[in-house]
N, C-alpha and C positions, 0 to 999 in steps of 0.2 A: 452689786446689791448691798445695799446698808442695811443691818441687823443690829433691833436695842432688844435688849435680854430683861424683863422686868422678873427682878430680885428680892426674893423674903425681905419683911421689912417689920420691925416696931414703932406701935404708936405707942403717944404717950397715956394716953388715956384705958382703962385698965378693961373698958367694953369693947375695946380695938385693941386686945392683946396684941396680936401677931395675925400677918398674912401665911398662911402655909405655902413654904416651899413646894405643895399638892397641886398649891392654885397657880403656880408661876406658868406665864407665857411667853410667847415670842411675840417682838410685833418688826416687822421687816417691811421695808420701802424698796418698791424700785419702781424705775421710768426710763422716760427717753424723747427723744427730738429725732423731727422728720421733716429733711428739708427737700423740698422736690423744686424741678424746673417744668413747666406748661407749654409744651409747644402745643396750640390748637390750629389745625391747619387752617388758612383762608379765613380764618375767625378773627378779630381782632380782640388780645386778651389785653392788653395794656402791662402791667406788673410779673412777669411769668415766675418769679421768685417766690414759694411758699413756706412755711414753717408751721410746724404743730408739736405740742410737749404733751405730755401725759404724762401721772403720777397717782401709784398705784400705793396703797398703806394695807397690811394683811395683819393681822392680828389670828394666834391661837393658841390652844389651849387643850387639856385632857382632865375630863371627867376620874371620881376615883374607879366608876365603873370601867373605867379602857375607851369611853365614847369618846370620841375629839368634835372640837369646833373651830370654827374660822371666822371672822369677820373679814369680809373687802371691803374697801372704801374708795372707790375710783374716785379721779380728778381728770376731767378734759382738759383741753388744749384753753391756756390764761388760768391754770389754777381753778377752774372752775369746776366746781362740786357736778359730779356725773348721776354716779347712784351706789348703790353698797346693800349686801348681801348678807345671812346669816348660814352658813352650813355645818349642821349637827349630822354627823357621822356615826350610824349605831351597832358599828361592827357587821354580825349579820344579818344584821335587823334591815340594812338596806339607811338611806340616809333623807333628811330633810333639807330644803332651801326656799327660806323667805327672802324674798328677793323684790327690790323698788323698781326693778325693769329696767336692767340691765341686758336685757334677749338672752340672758343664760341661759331658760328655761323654756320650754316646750318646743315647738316647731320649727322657728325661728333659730336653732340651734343647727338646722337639718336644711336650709332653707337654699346652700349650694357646699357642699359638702365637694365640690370636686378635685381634684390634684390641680394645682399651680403654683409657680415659682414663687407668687409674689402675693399677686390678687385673683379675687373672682375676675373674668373677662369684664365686668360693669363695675368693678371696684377700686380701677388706678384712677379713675377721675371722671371720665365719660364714659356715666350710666348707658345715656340714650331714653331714659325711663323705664327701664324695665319693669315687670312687675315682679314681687316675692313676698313669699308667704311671710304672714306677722304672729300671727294666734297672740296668746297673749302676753309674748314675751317682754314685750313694751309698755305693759302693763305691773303693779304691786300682784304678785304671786306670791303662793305657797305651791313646791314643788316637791312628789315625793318619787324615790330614784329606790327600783331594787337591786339588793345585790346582785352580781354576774351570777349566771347560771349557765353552765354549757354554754360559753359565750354570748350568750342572752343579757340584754339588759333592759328595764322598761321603766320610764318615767311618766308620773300624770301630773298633774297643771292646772290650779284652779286661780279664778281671777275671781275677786268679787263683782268689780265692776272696769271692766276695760275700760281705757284711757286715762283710769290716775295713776297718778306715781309721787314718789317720793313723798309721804303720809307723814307726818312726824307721832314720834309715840302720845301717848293721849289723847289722840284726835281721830279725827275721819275727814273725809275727802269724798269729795262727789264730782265725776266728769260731767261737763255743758254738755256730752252728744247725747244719741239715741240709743247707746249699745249700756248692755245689763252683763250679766256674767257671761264668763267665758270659760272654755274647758280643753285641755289639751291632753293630749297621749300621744307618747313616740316609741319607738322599740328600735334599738340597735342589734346585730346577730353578726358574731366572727366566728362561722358554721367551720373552724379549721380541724376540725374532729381530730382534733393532735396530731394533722398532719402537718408540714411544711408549707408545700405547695399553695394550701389553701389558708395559711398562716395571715396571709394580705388580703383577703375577701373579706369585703363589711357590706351589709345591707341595712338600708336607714326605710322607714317610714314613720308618718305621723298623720294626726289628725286635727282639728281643731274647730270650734263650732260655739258662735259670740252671739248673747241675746242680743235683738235689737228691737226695740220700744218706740213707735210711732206710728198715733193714732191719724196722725192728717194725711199720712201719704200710705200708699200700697209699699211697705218693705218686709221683710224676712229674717231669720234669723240668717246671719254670714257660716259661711264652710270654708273651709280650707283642711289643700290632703298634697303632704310631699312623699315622694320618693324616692330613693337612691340606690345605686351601687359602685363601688370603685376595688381595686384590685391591683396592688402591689405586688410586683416580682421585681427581684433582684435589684438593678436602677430605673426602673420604669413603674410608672404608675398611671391607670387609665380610670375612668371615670365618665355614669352618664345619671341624669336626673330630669326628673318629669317633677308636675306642681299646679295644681289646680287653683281655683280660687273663683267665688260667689260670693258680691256685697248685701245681696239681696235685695237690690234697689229694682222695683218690679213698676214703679209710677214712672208716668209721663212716654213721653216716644221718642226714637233717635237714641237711644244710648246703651251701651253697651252694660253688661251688669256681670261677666264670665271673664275669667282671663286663663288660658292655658298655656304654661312655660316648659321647657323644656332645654335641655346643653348639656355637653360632653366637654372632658379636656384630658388633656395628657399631658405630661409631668417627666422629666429626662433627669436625672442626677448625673451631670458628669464627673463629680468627686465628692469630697466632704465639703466645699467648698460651694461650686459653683453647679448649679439648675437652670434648668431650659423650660419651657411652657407654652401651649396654646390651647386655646378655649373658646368655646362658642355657648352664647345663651341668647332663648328666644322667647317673648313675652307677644303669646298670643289672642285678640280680643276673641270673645265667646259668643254669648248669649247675645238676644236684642229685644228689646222691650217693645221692638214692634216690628216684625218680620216680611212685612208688606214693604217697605221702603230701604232694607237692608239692601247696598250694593252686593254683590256679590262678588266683581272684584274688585272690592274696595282696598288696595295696596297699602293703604296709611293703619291696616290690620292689624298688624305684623312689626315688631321691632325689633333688631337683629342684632346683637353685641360680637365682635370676634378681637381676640386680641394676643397677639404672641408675647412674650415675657421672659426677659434672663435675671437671675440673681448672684451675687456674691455675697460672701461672710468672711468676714477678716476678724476674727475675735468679736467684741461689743461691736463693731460698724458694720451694717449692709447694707449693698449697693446695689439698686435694682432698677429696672427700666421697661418699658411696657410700651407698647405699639399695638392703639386701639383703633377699630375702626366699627362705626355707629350706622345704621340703615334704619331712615324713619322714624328720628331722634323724638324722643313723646309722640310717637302713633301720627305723625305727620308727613305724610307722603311725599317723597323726594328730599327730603331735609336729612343727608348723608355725612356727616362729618367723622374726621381721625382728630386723632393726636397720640403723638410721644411724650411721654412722664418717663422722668430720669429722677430717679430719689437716692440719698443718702442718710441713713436712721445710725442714730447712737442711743446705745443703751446701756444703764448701768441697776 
């Protein structure tokens, strides 16, 4: 990690005495490169060599009150501008986050919470399509987070208008869709009542629920509701989550408008080093817009992610590799595939 120190400073000018040493921050960089190889079985990938960098800029500061702040400024993979965040922290006041939709915020944050080595089961490379909850993390928020209490913590989440982002100041912004404000709440609980035992037990749920504006077609406001728990002892960690979801799309016939998910994973440390994993997640269709013509076993229903996973860490370098396998890849019945991803990340 590279660290620049900004230091008391005099202008020349006599309305710009001096910066107070009060106001001095830090602002600190760090990133990294992720080079992976794609075996996609029976698939022809052509190129299987990948590469992605990231670079992350933080920036903060403390109020004379004791409040602190942070700026992030993320950068994707080519230098490219991501999104960046403002966090005012108010001691016990509990803290705020204006955030361009970075998924930091709301539901989205809860959205597969489970133990693995490396990735979510649908996140070394082949999803299969899963479905997972958004609310409006993806969206410009204002997020406010209260302090822990008895291991309690609860966040709420407002969007003005889901789908904009990155606003720049003096301006507004207006998404092309149908959808209006959004609103989210989550509560975490680490119920370890100053015991041990119960020291690794977290419980996650959230909620979330997006206006949607359109006069020509029969649609609804959207919902979404996760839940979770996982549970740490010793070198073992387990984990299961369920996850609803309604677009509100209630026009026309033939389509689905409900998705119900659900997966489990467990999580092996076998030193400080090196971790084991496997995971399953399952994005199930729902609802139908026309019940008269619903197959009933319609197999292409159902998308099924499972994927085992080892990691190592040698200082800055880890080396990790995943063995996925996809059932009914985008809700299309029969259409089964794997693959192995072998990555190597460096970070500084």
């Amino acid at each position: 990690m590279n660290k620049l120190t900004k230091v008391g400073c005099s202008a020349l000018c006599g309305s710009l005495a001096a910066i107070s040493a009060a106001n001095a921050g830090d602002l600190t960089v760090t990133g990294g490169a992720d080079m992976t190889f794609f075996s996609h079985g029976g698939e022809t990938t052509g190129n299987p060599i990948g590469m992605a960098s990231a670079v992350t800029f933080a920036g903060s500061g403390e109020l004379e009150n004791g409040w602190t702040f942070k700026l992030t400024i993320a950068e994707g993979d080519g230098v490219a501008y991501s999104a960046s965040n403002v966090d005012i922290v108010m001691g016990g006041l509990g803290s705020f986050n204006i955030n361009q939709g970075n998924s930091g915020n709301g539901i989205v944050v809860y959205d597969n919470v489970l133990p693995t080595a490396w990735e979510e089961a649908h996140g070394a490379g082949l999803s299969g399509g899963v479905k997972t909850v958004v609310g409006i993390g993806t969206s410009n928020n204002i997020a406010y987070r209260t302090p822990k209490v008895l291991g309690t913590e609860v966040q709420v989440a407002y969007a003005f208008d889901v789908g904009t982002t990155d606003t720049a100041d003096k301006s507004t912004s207006a998404s092309s869709n149908n959808t209006g404000r959004g609103y989210d709440a989550t509560i975490k609980i680490n119920p370890s009542l100053g015991t041990e035992i119960l020291s690794g037990l977290n419980i996650y749920g959230g909620a979330s629920t997006v206006e949607v504006w359109d006069n020509a077609n029969v649609e609804n406001d959207k919902y979404e509701g996760v839940g979770a728990i996982t549970y740490a002892l010793g070198p073992v960690e387990l984990g299961a989550m369920w996850s609803g979801m309604y677009d509100g799309v209630e026009s026309g016939t033939g389509s689905y408008h409900s998705y119900k998910n659900h997966g489990f994973g467990v999580a092996f440390n076998v030193n400080d080093d090196l971790s084991v994993s496997y995971g399953e997640y399952q994005s199930r269709k729902a609802g139908y817009t026309n019940s008269n013509v619903q197959a009933t076993n319609d197999s292409s229903r159902v998308v099924e992610v499972t994927s085992w996973q080892a990691a190592y860490t040698m200082g800055g370098a880890s080396f990790r590799m995943a063995d996925v396998k996809a059932d009914n890849v985008l809700f299309s019945a029969g259409d089964n595939q794997n693959a192995t991803i072998v990555s190597m990340s460096l970070a500084f």
